[in-house]
C-alpha positions as CSV (number, residue, x, y, z in Angstrom):
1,X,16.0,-21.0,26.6
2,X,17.3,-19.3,29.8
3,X,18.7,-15.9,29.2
4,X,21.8,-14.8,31.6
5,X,23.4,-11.7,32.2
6,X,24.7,-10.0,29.4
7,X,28.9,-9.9,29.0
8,X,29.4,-6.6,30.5
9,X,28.1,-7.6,33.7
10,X,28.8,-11.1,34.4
11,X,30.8,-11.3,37.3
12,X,32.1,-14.8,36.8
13,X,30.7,-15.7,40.0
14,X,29.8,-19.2,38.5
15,X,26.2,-19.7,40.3
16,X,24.6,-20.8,37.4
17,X,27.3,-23.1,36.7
18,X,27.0,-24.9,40.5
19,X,23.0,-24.7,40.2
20,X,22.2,-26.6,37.4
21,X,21.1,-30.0,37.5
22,X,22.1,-31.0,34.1
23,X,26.1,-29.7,34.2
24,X,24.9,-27.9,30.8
25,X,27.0,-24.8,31.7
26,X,30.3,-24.9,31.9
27,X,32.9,-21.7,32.9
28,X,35.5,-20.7,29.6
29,X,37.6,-18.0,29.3
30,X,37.6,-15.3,26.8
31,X,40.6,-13.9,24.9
32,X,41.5,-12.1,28.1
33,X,41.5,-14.9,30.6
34,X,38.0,-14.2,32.0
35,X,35.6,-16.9,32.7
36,X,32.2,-16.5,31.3
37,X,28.9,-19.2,31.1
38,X,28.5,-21.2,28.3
39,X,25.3,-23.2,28.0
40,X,25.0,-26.5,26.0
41,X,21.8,-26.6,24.5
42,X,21.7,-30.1,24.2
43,X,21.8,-31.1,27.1
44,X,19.9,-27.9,28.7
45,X,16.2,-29.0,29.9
46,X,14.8,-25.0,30.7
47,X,14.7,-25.1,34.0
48,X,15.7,-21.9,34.1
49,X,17.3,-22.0,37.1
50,X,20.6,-20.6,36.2
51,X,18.8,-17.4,35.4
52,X,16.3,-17.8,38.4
53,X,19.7,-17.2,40.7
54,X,22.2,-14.9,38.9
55,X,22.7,-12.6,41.7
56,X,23.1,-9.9,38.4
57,X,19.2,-10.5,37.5
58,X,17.4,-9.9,40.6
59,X,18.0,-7.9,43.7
60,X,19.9,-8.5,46.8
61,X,19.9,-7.8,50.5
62,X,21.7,-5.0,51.2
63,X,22.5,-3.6,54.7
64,X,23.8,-0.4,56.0
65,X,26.7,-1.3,58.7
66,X,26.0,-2.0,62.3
67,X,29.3,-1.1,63.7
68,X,32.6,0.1,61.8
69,X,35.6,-0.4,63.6
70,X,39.6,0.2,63.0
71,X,41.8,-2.4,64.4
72,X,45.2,-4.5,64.3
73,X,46.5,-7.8,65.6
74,X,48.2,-7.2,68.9
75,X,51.2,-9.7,68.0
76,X,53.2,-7.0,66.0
77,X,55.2,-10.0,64.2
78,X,51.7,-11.3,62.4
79,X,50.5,-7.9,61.9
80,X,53.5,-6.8,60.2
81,X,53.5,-10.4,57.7
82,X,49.4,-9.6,57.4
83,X,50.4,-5.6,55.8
84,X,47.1,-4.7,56.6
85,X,46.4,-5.1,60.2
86,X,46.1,-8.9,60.2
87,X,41.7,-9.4,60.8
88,X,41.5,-11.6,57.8
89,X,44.1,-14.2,58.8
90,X,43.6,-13.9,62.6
91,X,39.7,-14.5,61.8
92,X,40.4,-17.4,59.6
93,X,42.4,-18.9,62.5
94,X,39.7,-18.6,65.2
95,X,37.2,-19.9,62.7
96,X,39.5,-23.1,62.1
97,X,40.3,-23.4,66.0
98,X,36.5,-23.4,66.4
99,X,35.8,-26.8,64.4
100,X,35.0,-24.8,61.2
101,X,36.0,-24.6,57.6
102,X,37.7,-21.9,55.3
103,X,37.4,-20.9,51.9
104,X,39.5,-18.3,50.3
105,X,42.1,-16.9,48.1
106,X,45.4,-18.7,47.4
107,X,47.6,-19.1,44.7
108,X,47.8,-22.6,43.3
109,X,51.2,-24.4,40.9
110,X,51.9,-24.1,38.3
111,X,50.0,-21.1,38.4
112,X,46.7,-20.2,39.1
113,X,44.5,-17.8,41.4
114,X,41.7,-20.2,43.1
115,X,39.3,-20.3,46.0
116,X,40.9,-23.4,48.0
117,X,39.4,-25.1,51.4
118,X,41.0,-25.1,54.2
119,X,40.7,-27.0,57.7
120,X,44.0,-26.3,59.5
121,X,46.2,-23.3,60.5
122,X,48.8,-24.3,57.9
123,X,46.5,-23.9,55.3
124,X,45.1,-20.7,55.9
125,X,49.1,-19.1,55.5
126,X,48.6,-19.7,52.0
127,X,45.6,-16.9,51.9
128,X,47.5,-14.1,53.5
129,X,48.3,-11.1,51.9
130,X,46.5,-9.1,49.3
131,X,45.1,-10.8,45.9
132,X,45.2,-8.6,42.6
133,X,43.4,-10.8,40.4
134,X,40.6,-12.6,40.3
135,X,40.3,-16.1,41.7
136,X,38.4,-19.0,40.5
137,X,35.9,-20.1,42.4
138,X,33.2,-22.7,40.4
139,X,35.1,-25.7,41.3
140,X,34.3,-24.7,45.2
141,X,30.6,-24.6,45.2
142,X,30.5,-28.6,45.6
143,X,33.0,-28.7,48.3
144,X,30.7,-26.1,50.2
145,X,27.4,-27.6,49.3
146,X,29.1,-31.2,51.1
147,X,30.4,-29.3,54.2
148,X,26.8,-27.4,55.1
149,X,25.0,-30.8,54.1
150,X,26.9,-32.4,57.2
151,X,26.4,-29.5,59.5
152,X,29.5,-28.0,59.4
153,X,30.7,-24.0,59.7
154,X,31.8,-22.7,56.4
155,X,33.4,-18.9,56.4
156,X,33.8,-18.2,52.6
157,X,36.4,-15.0,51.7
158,X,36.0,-13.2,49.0
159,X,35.1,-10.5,46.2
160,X,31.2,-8.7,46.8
161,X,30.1,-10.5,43.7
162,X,31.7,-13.7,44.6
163,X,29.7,-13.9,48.0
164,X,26.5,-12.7,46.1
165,X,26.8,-15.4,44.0
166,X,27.6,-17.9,47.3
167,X,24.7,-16.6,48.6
168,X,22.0,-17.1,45.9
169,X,23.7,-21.0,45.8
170,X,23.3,-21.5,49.4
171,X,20.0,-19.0,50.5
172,X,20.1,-18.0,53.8
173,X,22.2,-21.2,55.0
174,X,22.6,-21.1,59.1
175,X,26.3,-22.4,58.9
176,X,27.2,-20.1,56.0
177,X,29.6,-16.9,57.0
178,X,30.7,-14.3,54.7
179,X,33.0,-11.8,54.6
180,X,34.0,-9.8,51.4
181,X,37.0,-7.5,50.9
182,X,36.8,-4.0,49.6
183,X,37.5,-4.6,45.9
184,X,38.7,-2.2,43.4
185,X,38.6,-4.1,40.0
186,X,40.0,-7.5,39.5
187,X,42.2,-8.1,36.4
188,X,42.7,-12.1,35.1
189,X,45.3,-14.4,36.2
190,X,46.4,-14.5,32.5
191,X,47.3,-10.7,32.4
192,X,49.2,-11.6,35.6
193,X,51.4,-14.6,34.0
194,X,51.8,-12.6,30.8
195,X,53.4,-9.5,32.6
196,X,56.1,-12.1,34.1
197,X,59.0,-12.8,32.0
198,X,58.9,-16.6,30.2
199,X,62.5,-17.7,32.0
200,X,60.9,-17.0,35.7
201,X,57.6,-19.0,35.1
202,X,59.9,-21.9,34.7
203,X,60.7,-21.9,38.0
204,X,58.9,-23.7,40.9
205,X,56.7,-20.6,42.2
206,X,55.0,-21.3,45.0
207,X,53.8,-18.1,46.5
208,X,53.3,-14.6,45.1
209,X,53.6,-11.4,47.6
210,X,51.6,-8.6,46.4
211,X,52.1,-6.2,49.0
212,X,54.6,-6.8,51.4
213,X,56.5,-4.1,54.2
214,X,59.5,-4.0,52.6
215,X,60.5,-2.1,50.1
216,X,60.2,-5.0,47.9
217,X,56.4,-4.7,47.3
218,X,56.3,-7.5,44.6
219,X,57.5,-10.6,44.8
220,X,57.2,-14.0,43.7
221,X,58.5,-17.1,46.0
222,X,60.7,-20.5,45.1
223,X,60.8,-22.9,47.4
224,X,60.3,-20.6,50.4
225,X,63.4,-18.1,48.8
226,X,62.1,-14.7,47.8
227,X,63.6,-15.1,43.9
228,X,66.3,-12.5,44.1
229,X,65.7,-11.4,40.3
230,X,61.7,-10.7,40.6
231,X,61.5,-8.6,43.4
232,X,60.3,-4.8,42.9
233,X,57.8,-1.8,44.5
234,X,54.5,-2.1,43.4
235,X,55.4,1.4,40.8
236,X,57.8,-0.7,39.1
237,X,55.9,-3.7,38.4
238,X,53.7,-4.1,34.9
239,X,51.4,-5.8,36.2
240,X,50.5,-3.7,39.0
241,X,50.9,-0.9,36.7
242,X,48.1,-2.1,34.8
243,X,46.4,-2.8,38.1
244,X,46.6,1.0,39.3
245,X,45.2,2.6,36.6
246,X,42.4,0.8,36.1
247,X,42.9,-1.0,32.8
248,X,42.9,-4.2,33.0
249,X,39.7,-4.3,34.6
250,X,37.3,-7.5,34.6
251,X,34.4,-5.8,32.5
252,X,31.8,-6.0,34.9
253,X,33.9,-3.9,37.4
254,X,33.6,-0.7,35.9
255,X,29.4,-1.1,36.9
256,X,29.8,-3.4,40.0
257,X,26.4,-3.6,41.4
258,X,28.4,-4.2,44.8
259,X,30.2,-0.8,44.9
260,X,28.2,0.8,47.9
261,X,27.9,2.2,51.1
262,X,25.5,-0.9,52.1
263,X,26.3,-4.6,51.8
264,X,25.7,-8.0,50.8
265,X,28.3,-10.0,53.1
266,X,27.9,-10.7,57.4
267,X,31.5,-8.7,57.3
268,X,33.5,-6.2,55.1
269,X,37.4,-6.0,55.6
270,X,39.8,-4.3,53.7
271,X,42.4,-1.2,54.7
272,X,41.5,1.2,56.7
273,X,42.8,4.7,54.5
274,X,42.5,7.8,56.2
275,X,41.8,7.3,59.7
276,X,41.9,10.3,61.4
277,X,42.1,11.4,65.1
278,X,43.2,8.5,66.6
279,X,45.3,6.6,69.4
280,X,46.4,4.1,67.2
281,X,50.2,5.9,66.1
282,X,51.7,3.3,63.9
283,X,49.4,3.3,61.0
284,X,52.1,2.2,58.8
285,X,52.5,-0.9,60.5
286,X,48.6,-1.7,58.9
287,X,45.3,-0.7,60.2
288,X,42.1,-2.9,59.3
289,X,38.7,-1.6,58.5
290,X,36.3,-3.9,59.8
291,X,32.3,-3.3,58.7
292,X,30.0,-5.1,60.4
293,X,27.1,-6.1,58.9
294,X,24.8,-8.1,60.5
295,X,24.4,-10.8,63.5
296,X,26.6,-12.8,61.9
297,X,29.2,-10.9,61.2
298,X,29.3,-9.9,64.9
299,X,29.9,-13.1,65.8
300,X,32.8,-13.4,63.6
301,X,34.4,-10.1,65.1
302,X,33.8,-11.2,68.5
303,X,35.7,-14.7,67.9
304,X,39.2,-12.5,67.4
305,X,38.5,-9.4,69.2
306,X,40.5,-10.6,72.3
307,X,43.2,-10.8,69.7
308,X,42.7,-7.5,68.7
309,X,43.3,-3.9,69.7
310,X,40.1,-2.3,68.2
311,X,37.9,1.5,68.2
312,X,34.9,2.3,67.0
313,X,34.8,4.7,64.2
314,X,32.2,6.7,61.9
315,X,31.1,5.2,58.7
316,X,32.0,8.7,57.0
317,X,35.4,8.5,57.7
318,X,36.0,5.0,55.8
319,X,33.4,6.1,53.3
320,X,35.4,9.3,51.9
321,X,39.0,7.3,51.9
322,X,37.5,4.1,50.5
323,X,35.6,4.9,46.7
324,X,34.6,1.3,46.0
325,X,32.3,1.9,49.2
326,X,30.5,4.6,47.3
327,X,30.1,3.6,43.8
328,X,32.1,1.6,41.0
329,X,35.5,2.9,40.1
330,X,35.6,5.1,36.9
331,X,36.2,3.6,33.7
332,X,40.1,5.0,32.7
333,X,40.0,7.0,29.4
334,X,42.8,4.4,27.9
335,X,40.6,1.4,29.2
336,X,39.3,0.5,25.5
337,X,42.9,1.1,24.3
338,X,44.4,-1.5,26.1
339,X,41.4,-4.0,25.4
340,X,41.6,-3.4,21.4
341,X,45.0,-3.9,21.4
342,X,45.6,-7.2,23.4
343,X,43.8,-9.7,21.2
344,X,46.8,-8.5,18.3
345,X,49.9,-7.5,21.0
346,X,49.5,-9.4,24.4
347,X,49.9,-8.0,27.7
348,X,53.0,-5.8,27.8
349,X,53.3,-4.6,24.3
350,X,49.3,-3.4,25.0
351,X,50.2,-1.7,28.3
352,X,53.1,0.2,26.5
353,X,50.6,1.6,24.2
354,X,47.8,2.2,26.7
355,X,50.7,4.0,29.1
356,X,53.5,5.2,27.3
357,X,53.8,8.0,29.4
358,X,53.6,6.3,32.4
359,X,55.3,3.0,31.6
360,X,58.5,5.3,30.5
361,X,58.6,7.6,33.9
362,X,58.6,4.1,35.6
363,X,61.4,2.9,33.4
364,X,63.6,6.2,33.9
365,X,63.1,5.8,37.2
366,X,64.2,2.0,37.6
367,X,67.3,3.5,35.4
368,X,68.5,6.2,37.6
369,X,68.2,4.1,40.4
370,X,69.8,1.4,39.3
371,X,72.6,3.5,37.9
372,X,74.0,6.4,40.3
């Protein structure tokens, strides 16, 4: 009987589930929302080729960066609705303009976190923006697997361990791009819908903003209306409060095998934190950090970099600001708190007990504000 990765470091990157040729593995959540494997031994023939590519049980290809570069979009407006310099969207578009096919991020009614595919301009709206949570991806790998069958370009988005586990599906496909984003920790879409109040899930969400440059950091979106009542900075939100301290973790985050200074994906994007010594003077506006990685991922750069107003920087310099570049993030001493008490409590009665301290400073402070 094939034997996976253990709990603690499954990524849910779903390759076993899209590689085997009897659909004996199927993806279920735990108590906290996370999918995990599940092989059906009746109908499982020992292949073994679920374990054969779990990108946890055997080593990848990792690469030190070619180039490492800080740069925004040069149209101010879509840099400013991008919050963090605008490479991911502008890259998706030139991919699209150039015959090819998207996969990323998007959040999906009634409400879900999913990898979704995407062939026009309109579509790729719906990725922008930062993701705090984790996105499902198993139900993607057969869309892929058609569009490289008929000789098409396919730029997948995603997590390090969600393109590790694209690449053991697909090998060393010709018309397979990757880029992954510098990734913290990803919590579950179910701590997400928990820390909303019952009254505004009933509404007709259609978008979530999880960083925005307002001072409204947090919002969620109704038929294109920013919903007047759930609107907040990032430090007053429970969920992102969770987020931030590093509690609501996927398992598997706190020894990511992906947390490194070299890579698995053609590309790396995230923020660009403490650039230093530079001409570029409105860093608030969003700066990206672009790494790239390999042939391919020079390629991709060069599609937007006409777009793009771009310097060269050393790897050091995004290294010391950027700690999921180095190594894993550390496990938070109330970490096991929280994931004792949330099989018994739920989401925000756990993170009250898990953060008193800090869940009350945050309350104080919504108080006095609200109350001058």
């Amino acid at each position: 009987m094939p034997t996976l990765c253990s709990y603690k470091e499954c990524t849910g990157c779903a390759t076993c589930f899209a590689v085997c040729p009897q659909h004996a593995i199927t993806m279920e959540k735990d108590i906290y929302g996370f999918l995990y494997p599940k092989i059906d031994h009746n109908k499982c023939i020992e292949c073994n080729l679920c374990e054969k590519k779990c990108p946890l049980l055997h080593k990848q290809e990792y690469k030190i960066p070619e180039k490492i570069i800080a740069c925004y979009w040069k149209d101010e407006k879509k840099r400013i609705e991008s919050t963090s310099g605008g490479i991911g969207t502008l890259l998706a578009q030139e991919f699209i303009k150039n015959n090819g096919i998207i996969y990323g991020c998007a959040f999906t009614p009634p409400f879900n976190i999913c990898h979704i595919r995407c062939t026009t301009i309109e579509n790729i709206l719906r990725l922008r923006g930062s993701k705090y949570v984790q996105s499902e991806i198993h139900e993607t790998y057969t869309k892929i697997d058609e569009d490289l069958k008929t000789q098409k370009n396919v730029l997948f988005i995603g997590t390090p361990c969600q393109i590790a586990g694209i690449k053991a599906r697909f090998s060393k496909h010709p018309n397979l791009f990757t880029v992954e984003l510098i990734c913290h920790g990803v919590p579950s879409c179910k701590f997400l819908k928990e820390s909303i109040p019952s009254n505004i899930l009933k509404k007709r969400i259609k978008q979530i903003n999880f960083r925005s440059n307002s001072q409204y950091n947090f919002s969620l979106i109704e038929d294109n209306q920013i919903l007047p009542s759930y609107q907040r900075p990032l430090s007053n939100d429970l969920y992102m409060k969770g987020f931030f301290n590093g509690i609501t973790y996927r398992p598997s985050c706190l020894s990511c095998h992906f947390a490194r200074k070299e890579r698995n994906a053609d590309m790396t994007i995230g923020d660009f934190w403490g650039l230093k010594s530079t001409k570029i003077t409105d860093i608030n506006k969003g700066v990206s950090l672009v790494l790239i990685n390999t042939n391919a991922g020079n390629t991709l750069f060069n599609l937007c970099s006409d777009s793009l107003y771009s310097e060269e920087r050393p790897y050091k310099e995004a290294l010391d600001a950027n700690e999921p570049l180095n190594h894993p993030i550390k496990k938070s001493i109330r970490y096991n708190v929280f994931r004792t008490l949330y099989p018994h409590f739920g989401y925000k009665y756990s993170l009250f007990f898990a953060l008193p301290d800090k869940i009350l400073a945050m309350k104080i402070k919504y108080y006095l504000k609200h109350n001058k």
